[in-house]
BAMARLUM-216181 format. One record per residue (C-alpha): residue number from 1; residue in one letter; x, y, z. Coordinates in steps of 0.05 Angstrom, whole numbers. Example, Ala and Ser with C-alpha at 12.3 -4.5 7.8 and 13.67 -1.06 7.14 Angstrom:
! residues 2
vovex/vonu/xx/yy/zz
1/A/246/-90/156
2/S/273/-21/143
This chain:
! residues 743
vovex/vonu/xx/yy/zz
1/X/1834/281/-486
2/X/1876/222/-489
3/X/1930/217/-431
4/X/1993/225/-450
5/X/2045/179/-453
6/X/2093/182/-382
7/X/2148/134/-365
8/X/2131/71/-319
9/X/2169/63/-257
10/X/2210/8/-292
11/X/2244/62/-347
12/X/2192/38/-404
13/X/2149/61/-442
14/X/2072/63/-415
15/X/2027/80/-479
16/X/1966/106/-426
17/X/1889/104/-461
18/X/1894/115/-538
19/X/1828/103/-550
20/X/1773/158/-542
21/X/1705/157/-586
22/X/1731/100/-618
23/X/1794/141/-654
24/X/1863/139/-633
25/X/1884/203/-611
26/X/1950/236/-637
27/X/2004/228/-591
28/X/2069/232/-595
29/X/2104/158/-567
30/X/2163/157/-530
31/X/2179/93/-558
32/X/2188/75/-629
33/X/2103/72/-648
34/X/2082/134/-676
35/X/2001/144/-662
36/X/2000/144/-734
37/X/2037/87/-747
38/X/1989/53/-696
39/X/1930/72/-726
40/X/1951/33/-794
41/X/1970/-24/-770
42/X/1901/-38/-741
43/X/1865/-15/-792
44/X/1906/-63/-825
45/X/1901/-123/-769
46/X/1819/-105/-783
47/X/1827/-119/-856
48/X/1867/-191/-853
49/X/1812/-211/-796
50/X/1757/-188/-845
51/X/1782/-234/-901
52/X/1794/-286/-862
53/X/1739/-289/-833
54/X/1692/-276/-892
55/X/1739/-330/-927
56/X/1719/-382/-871
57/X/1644/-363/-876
58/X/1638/-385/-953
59/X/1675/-442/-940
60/X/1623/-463/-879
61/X/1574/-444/-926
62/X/1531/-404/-880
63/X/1498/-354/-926
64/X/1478/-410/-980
65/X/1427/-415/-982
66/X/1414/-374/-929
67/X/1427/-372/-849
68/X/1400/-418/-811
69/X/1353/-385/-755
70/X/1396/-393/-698
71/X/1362/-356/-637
72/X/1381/-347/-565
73/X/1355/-313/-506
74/X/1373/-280/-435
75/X/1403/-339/-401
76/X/1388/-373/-331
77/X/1405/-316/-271
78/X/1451/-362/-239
79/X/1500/-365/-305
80/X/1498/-279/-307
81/X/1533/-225/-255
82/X/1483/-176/-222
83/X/1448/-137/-268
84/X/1472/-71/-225
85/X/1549/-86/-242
86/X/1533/-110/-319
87/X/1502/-40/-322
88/X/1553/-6/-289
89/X/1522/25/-240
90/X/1532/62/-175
91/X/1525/37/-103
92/X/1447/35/-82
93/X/1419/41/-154
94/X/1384/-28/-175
95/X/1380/-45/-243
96/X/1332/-96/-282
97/X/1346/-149/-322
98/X/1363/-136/-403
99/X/1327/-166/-453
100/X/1388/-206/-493
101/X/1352/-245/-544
102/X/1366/-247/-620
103/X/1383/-274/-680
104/X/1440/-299/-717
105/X/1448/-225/-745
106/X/1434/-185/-687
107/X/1487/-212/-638
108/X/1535/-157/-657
109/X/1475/-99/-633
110/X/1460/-144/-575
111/X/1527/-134/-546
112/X/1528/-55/-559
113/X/1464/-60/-511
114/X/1506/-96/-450
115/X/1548/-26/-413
116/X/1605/-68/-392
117/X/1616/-100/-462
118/X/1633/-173/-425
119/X/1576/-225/-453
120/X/1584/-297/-453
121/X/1544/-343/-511
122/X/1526/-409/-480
123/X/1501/-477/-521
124/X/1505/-549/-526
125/X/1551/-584/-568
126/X/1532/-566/-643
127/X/1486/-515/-622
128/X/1522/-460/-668
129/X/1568/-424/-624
130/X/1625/-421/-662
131/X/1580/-393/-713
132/X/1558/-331/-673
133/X/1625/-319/-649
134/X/1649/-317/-728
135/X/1586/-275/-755
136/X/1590/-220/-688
137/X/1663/-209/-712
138/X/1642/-203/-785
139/X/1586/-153/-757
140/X/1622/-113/-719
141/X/1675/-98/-765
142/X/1633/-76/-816
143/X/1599/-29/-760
144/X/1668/-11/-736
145/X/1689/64/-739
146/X/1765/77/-758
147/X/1817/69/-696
148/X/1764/25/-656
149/X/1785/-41/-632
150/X/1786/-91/-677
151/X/1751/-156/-650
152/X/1801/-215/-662
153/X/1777/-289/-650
154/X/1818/-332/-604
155/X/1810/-409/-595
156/X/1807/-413/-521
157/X/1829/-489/-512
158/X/1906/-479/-520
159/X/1908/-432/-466
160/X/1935/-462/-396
161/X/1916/-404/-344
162/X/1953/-438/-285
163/X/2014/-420/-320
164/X/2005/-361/-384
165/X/1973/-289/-367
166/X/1908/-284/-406
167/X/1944/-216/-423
168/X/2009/-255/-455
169/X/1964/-307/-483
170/X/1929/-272/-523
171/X/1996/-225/-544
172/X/2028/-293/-560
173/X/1963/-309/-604
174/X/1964/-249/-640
175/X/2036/-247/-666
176/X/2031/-326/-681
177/X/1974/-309/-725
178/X/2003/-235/-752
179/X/2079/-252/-743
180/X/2091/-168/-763
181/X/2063/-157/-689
182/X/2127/-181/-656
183/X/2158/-115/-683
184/X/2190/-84/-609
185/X/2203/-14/-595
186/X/2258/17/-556
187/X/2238/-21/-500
188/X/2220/-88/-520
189/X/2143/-89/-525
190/X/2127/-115/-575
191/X/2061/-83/-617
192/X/2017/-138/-596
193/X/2025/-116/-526
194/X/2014/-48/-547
195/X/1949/-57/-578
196/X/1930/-114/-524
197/X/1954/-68/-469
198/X/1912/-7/-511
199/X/1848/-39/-519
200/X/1853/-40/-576
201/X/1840/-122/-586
202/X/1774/-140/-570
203/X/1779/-214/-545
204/X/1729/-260/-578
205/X/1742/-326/-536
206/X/1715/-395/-573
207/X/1714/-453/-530
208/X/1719/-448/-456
209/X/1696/-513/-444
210/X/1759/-540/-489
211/X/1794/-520/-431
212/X/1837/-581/-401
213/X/1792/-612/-339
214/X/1806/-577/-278
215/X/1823/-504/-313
216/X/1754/-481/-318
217/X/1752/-448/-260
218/X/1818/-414/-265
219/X/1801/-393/-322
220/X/1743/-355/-304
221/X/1786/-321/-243
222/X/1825/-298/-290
223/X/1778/-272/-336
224/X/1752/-238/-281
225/X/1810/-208/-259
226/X/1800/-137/-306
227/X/1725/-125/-308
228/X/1728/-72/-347
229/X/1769/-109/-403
230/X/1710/-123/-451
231/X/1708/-192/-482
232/X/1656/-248/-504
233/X/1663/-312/-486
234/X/1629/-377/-512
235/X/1622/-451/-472
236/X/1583/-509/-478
237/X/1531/-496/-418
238/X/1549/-556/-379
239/X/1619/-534/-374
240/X/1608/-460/-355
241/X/1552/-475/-307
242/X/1609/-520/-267
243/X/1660/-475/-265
244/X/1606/-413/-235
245/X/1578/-458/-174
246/X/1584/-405/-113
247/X/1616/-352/-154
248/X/1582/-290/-197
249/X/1601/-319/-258
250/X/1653/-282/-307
251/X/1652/-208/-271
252/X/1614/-162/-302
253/X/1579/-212/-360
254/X/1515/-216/-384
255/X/1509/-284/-410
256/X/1458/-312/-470
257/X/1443/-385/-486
258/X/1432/-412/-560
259/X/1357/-452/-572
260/X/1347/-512/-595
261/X/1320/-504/-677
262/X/1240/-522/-693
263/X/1208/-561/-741
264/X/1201/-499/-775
265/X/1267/-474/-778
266/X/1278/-539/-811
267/X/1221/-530/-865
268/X/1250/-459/-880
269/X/1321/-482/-894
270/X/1335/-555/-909
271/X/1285/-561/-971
272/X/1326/-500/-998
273/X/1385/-535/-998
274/X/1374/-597/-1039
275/X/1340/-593/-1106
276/X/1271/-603/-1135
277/X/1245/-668/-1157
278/X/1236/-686/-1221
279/X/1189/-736/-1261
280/X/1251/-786/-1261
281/X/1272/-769/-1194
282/X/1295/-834/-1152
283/X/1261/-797/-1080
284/X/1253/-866/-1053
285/X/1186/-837/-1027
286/X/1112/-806/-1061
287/X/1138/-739/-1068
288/X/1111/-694/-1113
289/X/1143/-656/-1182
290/X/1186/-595/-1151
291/X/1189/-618/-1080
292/X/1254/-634/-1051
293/X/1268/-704/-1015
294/X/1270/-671/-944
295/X/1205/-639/-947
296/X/1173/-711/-943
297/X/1219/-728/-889
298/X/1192/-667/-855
299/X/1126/-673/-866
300/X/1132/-742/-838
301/X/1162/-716/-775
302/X/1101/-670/-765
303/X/1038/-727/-783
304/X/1077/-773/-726
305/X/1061/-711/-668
306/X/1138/-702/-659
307/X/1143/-637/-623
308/X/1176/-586/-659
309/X/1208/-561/-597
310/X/1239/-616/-566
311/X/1239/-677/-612
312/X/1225/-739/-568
313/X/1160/-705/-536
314/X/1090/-709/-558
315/X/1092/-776/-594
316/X/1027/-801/-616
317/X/1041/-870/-597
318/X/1094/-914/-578
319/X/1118/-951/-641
320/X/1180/-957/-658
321/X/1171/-916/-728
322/X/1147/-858/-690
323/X/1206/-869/-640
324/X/1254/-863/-701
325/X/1228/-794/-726
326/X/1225/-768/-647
327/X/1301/-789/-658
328/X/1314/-760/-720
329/X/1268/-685/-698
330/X/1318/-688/-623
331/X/1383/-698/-675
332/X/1366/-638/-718
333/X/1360/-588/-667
334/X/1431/-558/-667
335/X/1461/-528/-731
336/X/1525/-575/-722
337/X/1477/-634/-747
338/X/1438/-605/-792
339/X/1504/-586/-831
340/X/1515/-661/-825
341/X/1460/-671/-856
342/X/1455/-630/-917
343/X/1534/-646/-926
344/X/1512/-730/-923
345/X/1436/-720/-962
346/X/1422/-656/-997
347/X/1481/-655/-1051
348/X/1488/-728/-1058
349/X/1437/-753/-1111
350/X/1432/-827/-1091
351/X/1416/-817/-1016
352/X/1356/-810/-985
353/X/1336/-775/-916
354/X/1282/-819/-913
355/X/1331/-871/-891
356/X/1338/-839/-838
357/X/1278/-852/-808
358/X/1290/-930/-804
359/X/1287/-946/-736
360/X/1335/-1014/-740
361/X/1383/-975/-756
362/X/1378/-915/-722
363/X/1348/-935/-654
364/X/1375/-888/-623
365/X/1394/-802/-615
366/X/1466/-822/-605
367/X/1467/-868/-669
368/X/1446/-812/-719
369/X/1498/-774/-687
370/X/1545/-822/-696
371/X/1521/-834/-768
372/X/1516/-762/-786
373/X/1590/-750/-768
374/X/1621/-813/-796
375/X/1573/-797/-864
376/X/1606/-726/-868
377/X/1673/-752/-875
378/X/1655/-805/-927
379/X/1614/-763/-973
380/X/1664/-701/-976
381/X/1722/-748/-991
382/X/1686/-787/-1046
383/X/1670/-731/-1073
384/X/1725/-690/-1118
385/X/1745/-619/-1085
386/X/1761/-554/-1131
387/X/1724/-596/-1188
388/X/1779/-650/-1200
389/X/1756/-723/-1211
390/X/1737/-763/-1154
391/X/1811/-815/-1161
392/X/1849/-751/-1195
393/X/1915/-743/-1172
394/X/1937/-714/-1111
395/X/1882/-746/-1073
396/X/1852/-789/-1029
397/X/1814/-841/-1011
398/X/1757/-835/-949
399/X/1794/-888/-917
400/X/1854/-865/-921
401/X/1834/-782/-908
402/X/1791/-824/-831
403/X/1855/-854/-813
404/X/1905/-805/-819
405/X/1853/-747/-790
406/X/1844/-797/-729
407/X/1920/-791/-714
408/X/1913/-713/-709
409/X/1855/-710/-671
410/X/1887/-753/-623
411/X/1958/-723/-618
412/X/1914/-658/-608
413/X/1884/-695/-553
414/X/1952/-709/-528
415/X/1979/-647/-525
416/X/1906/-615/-495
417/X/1887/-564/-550
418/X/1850/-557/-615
419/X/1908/-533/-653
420/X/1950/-570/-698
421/X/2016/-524/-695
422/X/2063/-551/-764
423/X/2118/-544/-711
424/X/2095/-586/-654
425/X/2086/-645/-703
426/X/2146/-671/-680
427/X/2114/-686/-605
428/X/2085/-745/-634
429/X/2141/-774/-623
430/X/2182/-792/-559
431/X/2243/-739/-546
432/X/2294/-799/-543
433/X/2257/-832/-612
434/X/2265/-768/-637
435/X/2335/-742/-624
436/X/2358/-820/-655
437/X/2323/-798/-713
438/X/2362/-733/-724
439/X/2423/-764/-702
440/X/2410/-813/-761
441/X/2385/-762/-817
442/X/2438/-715/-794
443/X/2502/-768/-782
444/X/2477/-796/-866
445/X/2478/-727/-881
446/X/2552/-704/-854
447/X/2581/-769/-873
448/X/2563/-768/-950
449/X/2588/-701/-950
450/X/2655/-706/-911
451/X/2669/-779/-951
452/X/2656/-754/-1014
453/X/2695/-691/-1000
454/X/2746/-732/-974
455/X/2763/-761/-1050
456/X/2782/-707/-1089
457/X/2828/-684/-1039
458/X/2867/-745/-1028
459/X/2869/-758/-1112
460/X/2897/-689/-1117
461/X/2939/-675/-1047
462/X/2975/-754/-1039
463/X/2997/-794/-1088
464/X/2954/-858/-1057
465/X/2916/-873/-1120
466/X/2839/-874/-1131
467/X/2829/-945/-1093
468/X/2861/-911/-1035
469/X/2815/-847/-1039
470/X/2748/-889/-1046
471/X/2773/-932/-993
472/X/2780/-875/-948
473/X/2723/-838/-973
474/X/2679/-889/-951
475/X/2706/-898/-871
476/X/2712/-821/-866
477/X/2634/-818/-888
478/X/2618/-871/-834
479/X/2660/-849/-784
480/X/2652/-781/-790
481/X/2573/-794/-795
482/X/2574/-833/-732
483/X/2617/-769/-690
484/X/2571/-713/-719
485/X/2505/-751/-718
486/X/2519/-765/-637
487/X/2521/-697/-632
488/X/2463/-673/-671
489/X/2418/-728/-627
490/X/2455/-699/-568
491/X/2440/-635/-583
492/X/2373/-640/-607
493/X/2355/-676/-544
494/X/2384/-621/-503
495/X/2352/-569/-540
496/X/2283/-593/-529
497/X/2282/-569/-444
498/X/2331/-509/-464
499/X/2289/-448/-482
500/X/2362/-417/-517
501/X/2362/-480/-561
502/X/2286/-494/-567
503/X/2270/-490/-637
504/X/2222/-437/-659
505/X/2176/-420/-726
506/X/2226/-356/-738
507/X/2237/-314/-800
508/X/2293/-279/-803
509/X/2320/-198/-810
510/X/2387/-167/-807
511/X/2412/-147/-739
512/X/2361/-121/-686
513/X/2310/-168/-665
514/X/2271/-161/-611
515/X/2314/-169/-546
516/X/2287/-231/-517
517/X/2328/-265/-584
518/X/2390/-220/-571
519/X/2403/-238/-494
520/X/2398/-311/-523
521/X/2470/-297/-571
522/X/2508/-318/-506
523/X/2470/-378/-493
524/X/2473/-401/-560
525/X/2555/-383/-564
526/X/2559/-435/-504
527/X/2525/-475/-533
528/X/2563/-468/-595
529/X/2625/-484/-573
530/X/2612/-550/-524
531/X/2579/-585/-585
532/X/2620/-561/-636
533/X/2685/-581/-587
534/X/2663/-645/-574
535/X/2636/-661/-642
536/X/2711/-643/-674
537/X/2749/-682/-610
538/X/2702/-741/-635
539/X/2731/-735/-700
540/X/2803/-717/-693
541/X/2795/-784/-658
542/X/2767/-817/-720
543/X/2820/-788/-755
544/X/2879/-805/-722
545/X/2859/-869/-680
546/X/2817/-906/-722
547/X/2830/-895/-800
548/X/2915/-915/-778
549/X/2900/-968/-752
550/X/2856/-987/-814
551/X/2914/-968/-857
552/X/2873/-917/-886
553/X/2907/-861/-855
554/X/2935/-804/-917
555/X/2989/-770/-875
556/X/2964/-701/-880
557/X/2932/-690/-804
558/X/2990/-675/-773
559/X/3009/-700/-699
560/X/2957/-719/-649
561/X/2965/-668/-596
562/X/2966/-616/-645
563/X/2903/-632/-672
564/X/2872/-646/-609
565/X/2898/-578/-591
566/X/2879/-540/-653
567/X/2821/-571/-689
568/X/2767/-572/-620
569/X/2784/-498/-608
570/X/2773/-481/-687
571/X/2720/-517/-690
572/X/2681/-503/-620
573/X/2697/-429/-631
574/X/2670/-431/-706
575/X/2603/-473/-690
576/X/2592/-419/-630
577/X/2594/-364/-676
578/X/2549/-389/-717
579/X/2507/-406/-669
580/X/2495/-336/-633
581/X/2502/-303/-701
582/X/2443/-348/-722
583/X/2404/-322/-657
584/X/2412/-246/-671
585/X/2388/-259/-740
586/X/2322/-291/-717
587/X/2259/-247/-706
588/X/2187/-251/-743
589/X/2183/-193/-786
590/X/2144/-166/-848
591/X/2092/-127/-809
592/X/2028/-141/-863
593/X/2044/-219/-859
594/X/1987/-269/-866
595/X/2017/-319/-814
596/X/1990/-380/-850
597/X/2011/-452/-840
598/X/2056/-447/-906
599/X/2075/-379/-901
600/X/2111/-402/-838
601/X/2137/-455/-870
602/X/2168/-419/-925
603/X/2194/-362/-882
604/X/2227/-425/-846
605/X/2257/-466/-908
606/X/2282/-398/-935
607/X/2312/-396/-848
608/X/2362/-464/-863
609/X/2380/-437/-928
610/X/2409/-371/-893
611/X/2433/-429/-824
612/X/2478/-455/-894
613/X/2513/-391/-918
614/X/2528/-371/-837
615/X/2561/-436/-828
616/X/2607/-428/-898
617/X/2619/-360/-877
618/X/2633/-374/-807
619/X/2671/-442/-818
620/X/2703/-439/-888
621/X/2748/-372/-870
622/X/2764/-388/-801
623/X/2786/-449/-826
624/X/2823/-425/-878
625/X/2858/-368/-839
626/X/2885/-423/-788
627/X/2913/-465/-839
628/X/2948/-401/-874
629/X/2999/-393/-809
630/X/3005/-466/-814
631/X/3022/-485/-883
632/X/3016/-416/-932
633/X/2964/-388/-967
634/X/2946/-436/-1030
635/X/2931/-489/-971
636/X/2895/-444/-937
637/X/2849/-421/-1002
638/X/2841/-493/-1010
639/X/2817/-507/-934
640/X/2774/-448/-923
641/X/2733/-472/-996
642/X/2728/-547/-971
643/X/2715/-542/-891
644/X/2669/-476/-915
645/X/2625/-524/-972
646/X/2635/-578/-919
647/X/2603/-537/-863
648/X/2549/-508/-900
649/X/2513/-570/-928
650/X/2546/-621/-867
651/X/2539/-583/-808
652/X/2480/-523/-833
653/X/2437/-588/-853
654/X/2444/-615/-785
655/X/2446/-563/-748
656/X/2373/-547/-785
657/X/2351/-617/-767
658/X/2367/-612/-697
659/X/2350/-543/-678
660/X/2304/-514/-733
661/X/2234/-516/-732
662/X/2235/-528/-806
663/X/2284/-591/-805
664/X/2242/-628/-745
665/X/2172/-614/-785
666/X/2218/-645/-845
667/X/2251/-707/-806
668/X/2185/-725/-773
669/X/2136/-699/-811
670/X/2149/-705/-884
671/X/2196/-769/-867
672/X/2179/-808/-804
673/X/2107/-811/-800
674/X/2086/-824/-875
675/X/2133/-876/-877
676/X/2103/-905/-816
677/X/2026/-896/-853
678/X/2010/-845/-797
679/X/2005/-786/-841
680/X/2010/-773/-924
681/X/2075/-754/-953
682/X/2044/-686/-991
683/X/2020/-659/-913
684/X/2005/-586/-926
685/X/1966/-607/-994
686/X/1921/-658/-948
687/X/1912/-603/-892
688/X/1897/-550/-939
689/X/1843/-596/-983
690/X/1808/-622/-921
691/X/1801/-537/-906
692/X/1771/-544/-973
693/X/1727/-604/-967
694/X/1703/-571/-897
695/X/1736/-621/-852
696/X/1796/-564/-823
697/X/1800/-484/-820
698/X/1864/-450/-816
699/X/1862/-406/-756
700/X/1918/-359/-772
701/X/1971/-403/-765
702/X/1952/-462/-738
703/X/1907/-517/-765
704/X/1834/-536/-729
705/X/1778/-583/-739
706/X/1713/-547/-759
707/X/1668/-580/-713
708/X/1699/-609/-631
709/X/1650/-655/-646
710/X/1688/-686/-715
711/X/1747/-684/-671
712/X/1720/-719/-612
713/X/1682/-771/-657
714/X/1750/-788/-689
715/X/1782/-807/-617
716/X/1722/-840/-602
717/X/1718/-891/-654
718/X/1778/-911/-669
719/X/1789/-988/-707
720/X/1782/-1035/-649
721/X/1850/-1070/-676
722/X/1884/-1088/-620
723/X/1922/-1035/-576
724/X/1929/-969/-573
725/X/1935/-936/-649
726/X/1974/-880/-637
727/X/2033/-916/-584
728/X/2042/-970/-648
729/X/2060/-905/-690
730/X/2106/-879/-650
731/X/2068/-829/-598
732/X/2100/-806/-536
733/X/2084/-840/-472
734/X/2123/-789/-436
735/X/2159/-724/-449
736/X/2092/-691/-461
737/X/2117/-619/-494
738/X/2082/-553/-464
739/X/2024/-533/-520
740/X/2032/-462/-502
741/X/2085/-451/-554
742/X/2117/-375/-558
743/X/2125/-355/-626
């Protein structure tokens, strides 16, 4: 039986085992998770990783037209813990070696044969590690028995283990992807924890060699640091085999490594994947009626003594053409480039493979590479996605799709991970660049409403004439603009090393989120009230310093100390409520959420909409309660309708700008940086087609490049124009952000 549930020495809750046989047990929680209510939410967690997963597999094409053979075997015994502790057993016993090898298919059973369940998949760059990783989730959910863990797939490289827990990395993971698993109980854990804490995740770690240099090896000590939490790992050899010099490796892990693909692996799949010749075929070569252009290519490869294991081996000769196809046999040994390939050759009627064997051009393993990856780019955006036109609208040109790819993969580079976060876009550029931005967008924003605003009422409330109200309409907007914008730059800047301030991808709930947003209300009130103060001194100021003395002045402020007196404390007292009441209300809900890119985005937009009607609610009735003890009720009506309008789309807008997720991603994003060049004004379209084209995935909800390789490649060969690319657009030098974003 299950243990039951007892209380921690802290007072909380402590769920205890609630896995046995692979079924949760019934238990009654103490907290606020029922075992039932546990037991459909991952069987629900095991459906949204099954489509997404199957999703990303048709996209990669991996079953058309069918797998590639990708085979690996028992790796080296100084990459692999003893054999006695991978088999978990007792003091004295000795243990042999398992036999680990496979196929593409079989990874899933290979791990059920390894006792401690902790494997690591090793490779070269390209060598189809990703691809394991994403078919032995795919395999073992479909094997998976109801209330098992569900195997979830994590992209190591954003994870900094000299600072984050593996534990609370991977619980910060899960609710960015599945935003419904930041639901808390009584006690403020949060049902990631619970099913992290449970078990009940089984870690599937992708990339420990995109680890920032210097982490590997922290990394694996704290990977090591719960044997018995089962996991698989995958690295780039090179890396891995670093980071376990004079160490056992990851405790506990067996470890396999990926082989190279043959000749005929080749012969089995690439033919299959473009399509037979014809009588009016343009081969470029002597091939034969229903034969396919690689076939020739391959054949070639074999008559020159290329050996099929290792390509630049067992030359006959030493000419340069056999030198070219001993290139071409090393390049296609990883799945990576052979993907390359058939994306650049097989689909593409008026290339030939055959090219490829030209040794001027190609004189060289690292050329093809080079060619292969700049080729992929070029031929998927020439070529129309979804079945539009190639030129239809909404598109764009391989030029154009290069450049503005280039300027992710290096402010991904910047910030030391593979994921492109909608919210961090804003870190490409400096904080001070950035808060003069708000202040601008925000400060044009406040002043078009207060000066127009400012109209009516002096047509209607003095007898000054239109002239006059235009007149004043006008310096109010640019007065006004310049006070409030200060403040939104100020605050904005202030917010960014303030985790009460720091904006967040949030949706929003009624009262009751999770208590790490509550104990923030009294930050936020602070908060509140200093910029809300100093933002109505600055224009009482305005008010009744500048606009006199610009005989523009309209009689109806009353006496300076008055309003120095009255209007701050209104003001600072209203902005702080609606500050803290905008922090209760914030908490990811919606517990069967996809967590996509644009489903954050949404819940976000729909976030400043709700920031509006707080500030009209807070502003407009405080506003117009003060004025009723000052001049009667009609005057009051009248105030509390204006200042609450005026609040909602003057101060809501910039407050959303400076401390919203949603209004940086829109002030930098979808304003700054295509009008710079750096990106293209429809973002989220481009993002989404280049998932379609086979350029990105979305990884819950982040954005990543397919291949590390396209990503590197990008950095690499950037236009040799004169200076660094990305500082000329506005990159940070400094202020580097943290990429281990809490969501």
């Amino acid at each position: 039986m299950a243990e039951p549930n007892v209380r921690n020495e802290a007072g909380g809750t402590s769920y205890g085992p609630l896995v046995q046989a692979g079924k949760i047990e019934s238990i009654v929680f103490q907290g606020s998770f029922s075992a039932g209510r546990i037991g459909e939410l991952i069987e629900e967690l095991a459906q949204a990783v099954d489509r997404r997963w199957h999703d990303e597999e048709n996209l990669r094409r991996i079953q058309d037209p069918v797998p590639l053979p990708v085979r690996y075997g028992t790796a080296a015994e100084d990459l692999i813990d003893h054999w006695e502790t991978i088999r978990r057993l007792p003091a004295g016993e000795h243990a042999a070696p398992l036999d680990l090898s496979g196929t593409l298919d079989q990874l899933a059973g290979v791990y059920e044969r390894v006792p401690s369940r902790r494997l690591v998949v090793l490779g070269r760059a390209g060598s189809g590690k990703t691809i394991l990783a994403l078919r032995f989730v795919l395999d073992r959910l479909a094997r998976r028995a109801p209330g098992a863990p569900v195997p979830v797939l994590f992209s190591l490289g954003s994870w900094d283990p000299s600072d984050v827990p593996l534990k609370s990395w991977l619980i910060s993971r899960l609710i960015r992807d599945h935003p419904g698993l930041a639901a808390a109980d009584r006690d403020g854990r949060t049902l990631a924890a619970v099913l992290v804490d449970a078990q009940l995740i089984l870690p599937v770690l992708d990339g420990f060699d995109e680890l920032a240099d210097g982490l590997h090896r922290i990394a694996l000590r704290k990977l090591s640091a719960d044997p018995l939490m089962p996991m698989m790992l995958t690295s780039r050899i090179e890396e891995y085999r670093d980071a376990v010099v004079g160490t056992r490796g990851l405790s506990g892990a067996a470890a396999v490594e990926v082989r190279d693909l043959t000749l005929d692996d080749l012969d089995g799949y690439l033919p299959r994947t473009s399509a037979k010749e014809t009588s009016d075929s343009r081969s470029g070569s002597d091939a034969a009626v229903g034969t396919t252009k690689w076939q020739h290519v391959l054949a070639t490869l074999r008559d020159s003594g290329v050996n099929s294991a290792n390509g630049n081996n067992g030359i006959n000769g030493n000419n340069s053409a056999n030198q070219a196809g001993a290139n071409l046999a090393a390049v296609l040994t990883t799945p990576l480039m052979v993907a390359l390939a058939r994306a650049v050759y097989s689909e593409d009627h008026d290339k030939f493979p055959t090219d490829l064997m030209d040794p001027l051009k190609f004189a060289s393993v690292a050329a093809l590479e080079e060619h292969f990856l700049g080729g992929f780019l070029r031929t998927v955006y020439e070529q129309p996605a979804d079945g539009r036109r190639p030129g239809s609208a909404g598109r764009w040109t391989a030029q154009q799709a290069e450049g503005w790819l280039r300027f992710i993969a290096e402010h991904l580079r910047r910030l030391e991970t593979g994921d492109l976060a909608w919210w961090q876009l804003a870190a490409t550029m400096r904080r001070r660049s950035r808060a003069l931005l708000i202040a601008g967008l925000g400060g044009l924003i406040f002043g078009l409403v207060t000066g127009i605003g400012n109209i009516p009422i002096d047509l209607v409330a003095t007898d000054h004439g239109l002239g006059f109200a235009l007149k004043r309409g006008l310096a109010v907007g640019l007065l006004h603009g310049l006070a409030a914008g200060l403040m939104f730059g100020t605050a904005h800047f202030v917010a960014d090393r303030r985790t009460a301030l720091k904006p967040l991808p949030v949706r929003l709930r009624r009262f009751g989120g999770p208590r790490w947003f509550r104990e923030k209300m009294a930050a936020r009130l602070g908060w509140g009230i200093g910029f809300g103060a100093s933002a109505a001194l600055g224009i009482v100021l305005v008010d009744q310093v500048l606009l006199p003395d610009l005989h523009l002045d309209d009689g109806m402020d009353g006496s300076l100390s008055a309003s120095l007196l009255i209007f701050p404390t209104e003001i600072g007292l209203g902005a702080g409520l609606a500050f803290a009441l905008v922090a209760v209300l914030e908490a990811p809900i919606d517990i069967k959420a996809a967590g996509s890119p644009s489903d954050l985005l949404r819940a976000s937009r729909k976030n400043v909409a709700v920031h509006l009607l707080v500030w009209a609610l807070v502003i407009g009735p405080e506003a117009g309660i003060v004025a009723g003890f000052l001049t009667g009720p009609v005057r009051a009506v009248e105030i509390g309708v204006v200042f609450g309008i005026e609040s909602a789309l003057g101060a809501g807008v910039g407050y959303g700008l400076s401390l919203t997720a949603w209004g940086q991603w829109v002030a930098v994003a979808r304003i700054w940086l295509p009008l710079n060049g750096a990106l293209p004004w429809r973002l989220v379209a481009f993002l989404d087609d280049g998932c379609r084209r086979g350029v990105l995935r979305q990884s819950g909800a982040v954005y990543q490049f397919r291949h590390a390789r396209l990503r590197e490649h990008l950095i690499q060969h950037a236009p040799s124009d004169g200076g660094d690319q990305g500082t000329r657009r506005g990159w940070p030098q400094s202020d580097r952000p943290s990429s281990a974003i809490v969501t």
